[in-house]
C-alpha positions in Angstrom: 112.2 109.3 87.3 109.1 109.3 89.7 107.4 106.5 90.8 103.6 106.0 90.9 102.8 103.6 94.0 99.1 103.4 93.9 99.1 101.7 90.9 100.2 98.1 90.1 101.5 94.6 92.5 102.0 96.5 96.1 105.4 94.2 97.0 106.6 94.4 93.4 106.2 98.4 93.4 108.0 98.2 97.3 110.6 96.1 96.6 111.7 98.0 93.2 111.8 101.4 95.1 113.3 99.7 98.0 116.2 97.9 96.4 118.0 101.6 95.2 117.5 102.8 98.8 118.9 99.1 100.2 122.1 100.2 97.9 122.3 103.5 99.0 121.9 102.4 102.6 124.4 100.1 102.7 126.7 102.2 100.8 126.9 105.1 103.4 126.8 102.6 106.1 130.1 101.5 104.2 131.5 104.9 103.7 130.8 105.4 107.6 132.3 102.2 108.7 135.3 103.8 106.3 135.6 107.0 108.8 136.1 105.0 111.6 137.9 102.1 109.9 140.2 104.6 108.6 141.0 106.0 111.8 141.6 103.1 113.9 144.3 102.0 111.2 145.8 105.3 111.2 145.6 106.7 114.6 144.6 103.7 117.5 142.3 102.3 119.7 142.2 105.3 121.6 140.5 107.6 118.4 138.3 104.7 116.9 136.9 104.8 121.0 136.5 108.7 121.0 134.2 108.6 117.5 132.3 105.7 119.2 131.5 108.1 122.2 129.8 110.3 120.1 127.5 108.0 118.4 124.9 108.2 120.9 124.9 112.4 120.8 125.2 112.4 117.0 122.0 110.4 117.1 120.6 112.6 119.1 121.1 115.6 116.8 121.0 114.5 113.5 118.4 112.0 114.2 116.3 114.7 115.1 117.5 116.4 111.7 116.7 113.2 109.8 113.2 112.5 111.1 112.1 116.3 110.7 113.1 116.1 106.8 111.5 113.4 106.9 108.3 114.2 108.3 108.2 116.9 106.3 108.1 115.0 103.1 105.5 113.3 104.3 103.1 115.6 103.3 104.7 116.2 99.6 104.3 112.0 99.3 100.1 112.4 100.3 99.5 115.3 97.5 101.6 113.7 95.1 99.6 110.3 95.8 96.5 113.0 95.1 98.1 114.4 91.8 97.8 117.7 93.4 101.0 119.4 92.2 100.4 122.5 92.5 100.1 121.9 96.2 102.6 119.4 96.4 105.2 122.2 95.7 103.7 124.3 98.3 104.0 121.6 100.6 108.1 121.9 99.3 108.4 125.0 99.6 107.2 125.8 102.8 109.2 122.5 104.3 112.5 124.5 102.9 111.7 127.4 105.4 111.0 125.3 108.4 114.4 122.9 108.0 116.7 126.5 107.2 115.4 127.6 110.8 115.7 124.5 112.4 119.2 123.5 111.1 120.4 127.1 112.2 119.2 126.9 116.0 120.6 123.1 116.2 124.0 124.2 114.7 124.5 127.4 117.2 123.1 125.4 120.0 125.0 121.8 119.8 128.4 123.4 118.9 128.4 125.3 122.0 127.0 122.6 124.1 129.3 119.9 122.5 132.3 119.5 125.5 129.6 120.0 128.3 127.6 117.2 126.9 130.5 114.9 126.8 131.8 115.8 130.3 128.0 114.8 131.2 128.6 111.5 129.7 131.0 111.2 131.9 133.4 110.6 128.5 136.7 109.3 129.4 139.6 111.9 129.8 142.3 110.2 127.3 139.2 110.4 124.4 137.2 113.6 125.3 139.4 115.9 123.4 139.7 113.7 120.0 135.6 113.4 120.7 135.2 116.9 121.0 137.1 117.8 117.9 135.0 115.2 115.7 131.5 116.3 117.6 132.2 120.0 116.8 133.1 119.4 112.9 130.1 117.6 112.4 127.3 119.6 114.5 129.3 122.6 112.8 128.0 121.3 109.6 124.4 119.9 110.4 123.1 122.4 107.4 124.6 119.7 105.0 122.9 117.0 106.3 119.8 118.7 106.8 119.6 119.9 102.8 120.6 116.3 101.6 118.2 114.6 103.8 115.2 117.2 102.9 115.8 116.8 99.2 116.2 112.6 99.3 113.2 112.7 100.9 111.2 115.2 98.2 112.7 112.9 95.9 111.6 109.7 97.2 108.2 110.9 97.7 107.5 111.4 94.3 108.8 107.8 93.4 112.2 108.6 92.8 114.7 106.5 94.9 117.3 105.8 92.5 118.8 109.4 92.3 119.5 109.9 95.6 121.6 106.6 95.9 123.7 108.0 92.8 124.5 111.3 94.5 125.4 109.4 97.6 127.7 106.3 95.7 129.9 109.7 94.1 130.0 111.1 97.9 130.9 108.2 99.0 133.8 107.9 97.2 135.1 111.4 97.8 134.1 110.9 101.5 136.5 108.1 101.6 139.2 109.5 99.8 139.0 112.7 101.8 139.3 110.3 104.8 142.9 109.1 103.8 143.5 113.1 103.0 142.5 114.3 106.2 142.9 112.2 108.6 146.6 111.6 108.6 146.9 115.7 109.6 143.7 116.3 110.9 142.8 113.4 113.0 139.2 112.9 114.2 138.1 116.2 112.9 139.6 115.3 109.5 137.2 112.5 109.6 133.8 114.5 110.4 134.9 117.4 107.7 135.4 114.0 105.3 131.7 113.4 106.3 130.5 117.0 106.1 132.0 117.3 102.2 130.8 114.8 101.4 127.0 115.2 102.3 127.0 118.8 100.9 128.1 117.7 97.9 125.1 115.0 97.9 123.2 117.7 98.6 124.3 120.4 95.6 123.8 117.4 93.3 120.2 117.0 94.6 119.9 120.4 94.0 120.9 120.8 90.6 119.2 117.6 89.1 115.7 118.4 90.6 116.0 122.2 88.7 117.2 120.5 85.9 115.4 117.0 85.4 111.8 117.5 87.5 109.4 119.8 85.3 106.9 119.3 88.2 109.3 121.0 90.5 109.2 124.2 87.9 107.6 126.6 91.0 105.0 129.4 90.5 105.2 133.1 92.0 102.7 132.1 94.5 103.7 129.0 95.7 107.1 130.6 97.1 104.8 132.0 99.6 105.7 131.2 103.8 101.7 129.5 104.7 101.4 129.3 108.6 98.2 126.7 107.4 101.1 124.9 105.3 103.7 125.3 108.4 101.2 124.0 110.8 100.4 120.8 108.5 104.1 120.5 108.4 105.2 120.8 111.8 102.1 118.2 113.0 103.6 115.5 111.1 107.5 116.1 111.3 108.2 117.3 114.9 106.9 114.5 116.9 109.1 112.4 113.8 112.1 114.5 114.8 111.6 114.6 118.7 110.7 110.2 118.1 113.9 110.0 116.8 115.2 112.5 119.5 113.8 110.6 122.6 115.6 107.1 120.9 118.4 109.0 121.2 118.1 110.4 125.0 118.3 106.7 125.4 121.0 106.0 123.5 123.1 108.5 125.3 121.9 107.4 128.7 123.1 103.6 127.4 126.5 105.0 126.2 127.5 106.7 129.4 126.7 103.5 130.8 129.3 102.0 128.7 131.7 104.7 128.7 132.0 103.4 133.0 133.7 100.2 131.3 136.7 102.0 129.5 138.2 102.7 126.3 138.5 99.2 125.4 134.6 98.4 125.5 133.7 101.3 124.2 136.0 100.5 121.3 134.3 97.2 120.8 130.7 98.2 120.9 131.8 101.1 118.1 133.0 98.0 115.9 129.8 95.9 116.6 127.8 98.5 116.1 128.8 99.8 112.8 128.5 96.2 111.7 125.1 95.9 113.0 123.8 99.1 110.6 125.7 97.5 107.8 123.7 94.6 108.2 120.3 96.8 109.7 120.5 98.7 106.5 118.1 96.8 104.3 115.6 96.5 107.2 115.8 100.3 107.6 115.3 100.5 104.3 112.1 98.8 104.0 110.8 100.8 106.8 111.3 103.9 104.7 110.2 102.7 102.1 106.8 101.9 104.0 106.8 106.2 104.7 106.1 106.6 101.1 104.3 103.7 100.0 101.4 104.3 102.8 101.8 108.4 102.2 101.0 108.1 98.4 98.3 105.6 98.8 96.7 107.0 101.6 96.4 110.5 99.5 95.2 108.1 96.4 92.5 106.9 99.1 93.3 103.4 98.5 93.4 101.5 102.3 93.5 98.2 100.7 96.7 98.5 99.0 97.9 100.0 102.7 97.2 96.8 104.4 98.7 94.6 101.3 101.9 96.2 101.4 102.1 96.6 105.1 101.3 92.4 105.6 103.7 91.3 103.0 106.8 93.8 103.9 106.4 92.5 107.1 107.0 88.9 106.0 110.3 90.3 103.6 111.3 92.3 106.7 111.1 89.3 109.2 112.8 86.8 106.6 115.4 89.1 105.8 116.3 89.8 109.7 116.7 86.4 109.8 119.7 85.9 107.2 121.6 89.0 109.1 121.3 87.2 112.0 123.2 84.6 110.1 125.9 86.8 108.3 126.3 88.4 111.7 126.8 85.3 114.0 129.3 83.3 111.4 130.9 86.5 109.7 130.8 89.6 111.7 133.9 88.7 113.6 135.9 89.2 110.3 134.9 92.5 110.0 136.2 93.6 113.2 140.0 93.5 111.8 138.6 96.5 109.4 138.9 98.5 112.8 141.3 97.8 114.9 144.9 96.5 114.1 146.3 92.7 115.8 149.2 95.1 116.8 147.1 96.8 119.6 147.8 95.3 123.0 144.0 95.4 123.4 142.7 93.8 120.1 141.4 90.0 121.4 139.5 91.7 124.4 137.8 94.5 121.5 137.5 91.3 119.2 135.9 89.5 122.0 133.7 91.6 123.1 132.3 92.8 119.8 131.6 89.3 118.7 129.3 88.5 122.1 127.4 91.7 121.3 126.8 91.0 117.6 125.7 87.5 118.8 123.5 88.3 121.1 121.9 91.5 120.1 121.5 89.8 116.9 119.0 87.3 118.0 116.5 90.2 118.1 116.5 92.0 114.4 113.4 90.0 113.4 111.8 91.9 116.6 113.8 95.2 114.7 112.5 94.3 111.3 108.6 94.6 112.6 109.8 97.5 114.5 111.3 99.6 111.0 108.0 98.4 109.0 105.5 99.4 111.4 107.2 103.1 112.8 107.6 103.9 109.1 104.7 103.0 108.1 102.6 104.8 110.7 104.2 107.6 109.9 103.2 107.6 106.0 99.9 107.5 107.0 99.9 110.4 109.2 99.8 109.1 112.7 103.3 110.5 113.7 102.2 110.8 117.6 102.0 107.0 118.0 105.8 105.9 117.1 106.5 109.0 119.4 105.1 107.3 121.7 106.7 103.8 120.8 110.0 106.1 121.2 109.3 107.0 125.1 108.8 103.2 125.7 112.6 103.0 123.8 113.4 105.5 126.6 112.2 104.2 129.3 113.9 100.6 128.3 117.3 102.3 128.0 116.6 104.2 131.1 116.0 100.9 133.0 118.8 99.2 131.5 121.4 101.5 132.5 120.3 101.5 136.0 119.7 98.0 136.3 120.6 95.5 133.8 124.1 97.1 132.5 124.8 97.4 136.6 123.9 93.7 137.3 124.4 92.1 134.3 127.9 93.8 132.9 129.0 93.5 129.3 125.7 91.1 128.6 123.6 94.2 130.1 124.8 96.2 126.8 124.6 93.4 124.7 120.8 93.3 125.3 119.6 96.9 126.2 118.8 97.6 122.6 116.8 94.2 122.0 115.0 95.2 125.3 114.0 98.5 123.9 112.7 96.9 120.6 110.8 94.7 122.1 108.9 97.2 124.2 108.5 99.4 121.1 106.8 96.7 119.1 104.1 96.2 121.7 102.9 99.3 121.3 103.8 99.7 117.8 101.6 96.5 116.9 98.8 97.6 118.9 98.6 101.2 117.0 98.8 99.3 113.8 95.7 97.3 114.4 94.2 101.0 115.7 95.5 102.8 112.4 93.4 100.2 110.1 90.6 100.3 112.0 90.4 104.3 111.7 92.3 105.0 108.8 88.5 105.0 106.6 88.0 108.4 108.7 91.2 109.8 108.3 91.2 109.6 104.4 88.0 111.4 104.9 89.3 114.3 106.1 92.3 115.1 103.4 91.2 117.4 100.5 91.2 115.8 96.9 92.8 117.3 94.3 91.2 120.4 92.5 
């Protein structure tokens, strides 16, 4: 079920372990677009608005979440790249410890924070409650989400992306059937516990297989052991991941109180253009993840010229691919909309409007998102995690200035291109540590230990 990426074509080995992830991806994306779908057909305008006011602090939270496990497989890709198992499972091991302690103070802490954080946003007062109750279920069950994205991410740095998507396709199904359960008598909170289920389940299936199927994950006595060396190693790499990730969303939350000034009705419509947009920003995402793994393994297998092949030519597939969602998006994403909200609401040709001006515009930057994916991810696989934090603060700082002064001056089309402004500033710096990584990358594989 592993994958060995040192070996072999570089965009033949990328593109087979992407396309599972693409799937699974898009998938969850779909099973997402489901939870809100669901709700604006069942409840109104009113409930699809209150989940979109919470995108921005979900990102916050669970994106910090996603790029620790992340990070922390980072280390697991680089020894298995080495064929050093032994300390490969160490790596595991002590990765388990830190995301248990982490996921425990973010749960406590958001879940008690959750309706002060939405009053900050200044959230409007006919969606706060319906926001609340969906913000609560989900922070409530962040340990979920935390296990299932720790054990995809062991999974797929050994190789493996193909179980993970089939854990996720059976989750999503029972996320979506829950939805039609729940929601009816639960409302928005019926929705998140949909989502929660679901990922758990994901999770316990992880579980399971890996004890069952992966006779490299068969642990010793002494590799159970809590390392502050292995912690430190750990914590290096995934932390400035998590707060990257953390920073982004800081921004995102300093955009969506922005929006949250221009009513129910806006908000509504960026929710639907949005969920579109990572339907479509799935297979770039993809990629870039895929680049995490690819670069980790390689750069433990000491082999810098398969780095820079893969890195040129997934830029290329990246850039090309962007190009076609731009398409899809300009011509079809206004069909999608009627997934969300019903032609019954008084306010539906102002949401479907609005939602089609921001897919339109926004959409004219996801080759400058593609590079963005591809180059953060990839950076990361090869260890240089403080560099995309950094590209994150210039995120910040671009969300930051167009709150204050292009959402203010500019309106609706102020919205439509604070993201693209971000990306753009991201990928200035993100190019220019690229060209640094190669140049220094000979003295970082230096320094990491070969196998015994």
């Amino acid at each position: 079920m592993t994958k060995d990426m040192t070996q072999g074509k570089p965009l033949s080995l990328i593109l087979k372990f992407c396309l599972p992830m693409v799937a699974g991806n898009v998938l969850q994306q779909f099973y997402n677009l489901a939870d809100t779908a669901i709700v604006g057909r069942c409840m109104n305008s009113d409930a699809l608005a209150a989940i979109g006011s919470t995108g921005a602090v979900c990102f916050l939270v669970v994106g910090f979440a996603i790029g620790l496990c992340t990070g922390l497989s980072i280390p697991v890709a680089q020894r298995y790249g080495a064929n050093d198992i032994k300390e490969m499972r160490r790596f595991m091991m002590n990765a388990a410890y830190i995301s248990g302690i982490v996921s425990l103070i973010l749960t406590v802490v958001t879940v008690i924070f959750c309706r002060p954080i939405l009053e900050l946003m200044q959230t409007p007062p006919e969606i706060i409650d319906n926001a609340q109750r969906y913000l609560t279920v989900i922070f409530a069950g962040l340990t979920a989400t935390v296990l299932y994205n720790l054990l995809a991410g062991f999974l797929r740095a050994m190789g493996d992306s193909v179980t993970p998507l089939v854990f996720l396709a059976v989750s999503s199904v029972l996320n979506i059937g829950l939805d039609f359960a729940m929601i009816p008598y639960m409302g928005t909170a019926g929705a998140a516990l949909a989502t929660v289920i679901a990922q758990g389940i994901s999770a316990l299936f992880c579980l399971y297989f890996m004890h069952k199927r992966f006779p490299v994950l068969k642990f010793e006595k002494d590799e159970f052991a809590l390392k502050a060396e292995k912690c430190s190693q750990l914590c290096g790499i995934s932390l400035p991941m998590a707060f990257q990730f953390s920073i982004t969303g800081i921004g995102t939350i300093i955009m969506q109180t922005a929006i949250n000034g221009f009513g129910a009705t806006v908000i509504a419509s960026v929710t639907a253009a949005q969920k579109i947009q990572n339907v479509v920003g799935g297979p770039m995402e993809s990629l870039g993840i895929t680049m995490a793994t690819y670069c980790g393994q390689n750069l433990g297998a000491r082999r810098i010229d398969r780095i820079q092949e893969g890195l040129k030519k997934s830029l290329i597939v990246s850039v090309c691919y962007a190009c076609f969602a731009y398409a899809f998006s300009f011509f079809l994403g206004k069909y999608f909309v009627y997934l969300f909200v019903s032609t019954k609401e008084t306010a539906f040709f102002s949401i479907m409007n609005y939602a089609v001006k921001y897919l339109r515009i926004s959409g004219l930057f996801y080759p400058v998102l593609a590079v963005l994916f591809v180059l953060r991810n990839s950076l990361q696989g090869m260890g240089y995690s403080f560099l995309p934090m950094s590209a994150g603060i210039l995120e910040l700082i671009a969300r930051i200035f167009a709150a204050w002064f292009m959402v203010r001056n500019w309106g609706f089309t102020g919205i439509c291109l604070a993201s693209p402004f971000a990306w753009v500033l991201a990928d200035v710096l993100l190019i220019s540590a690229s060209v640094y990584a190669m140049t220094s990358l000979p003295k970082k594989i230096h320094a990491i230990p070969k196998a015994a």
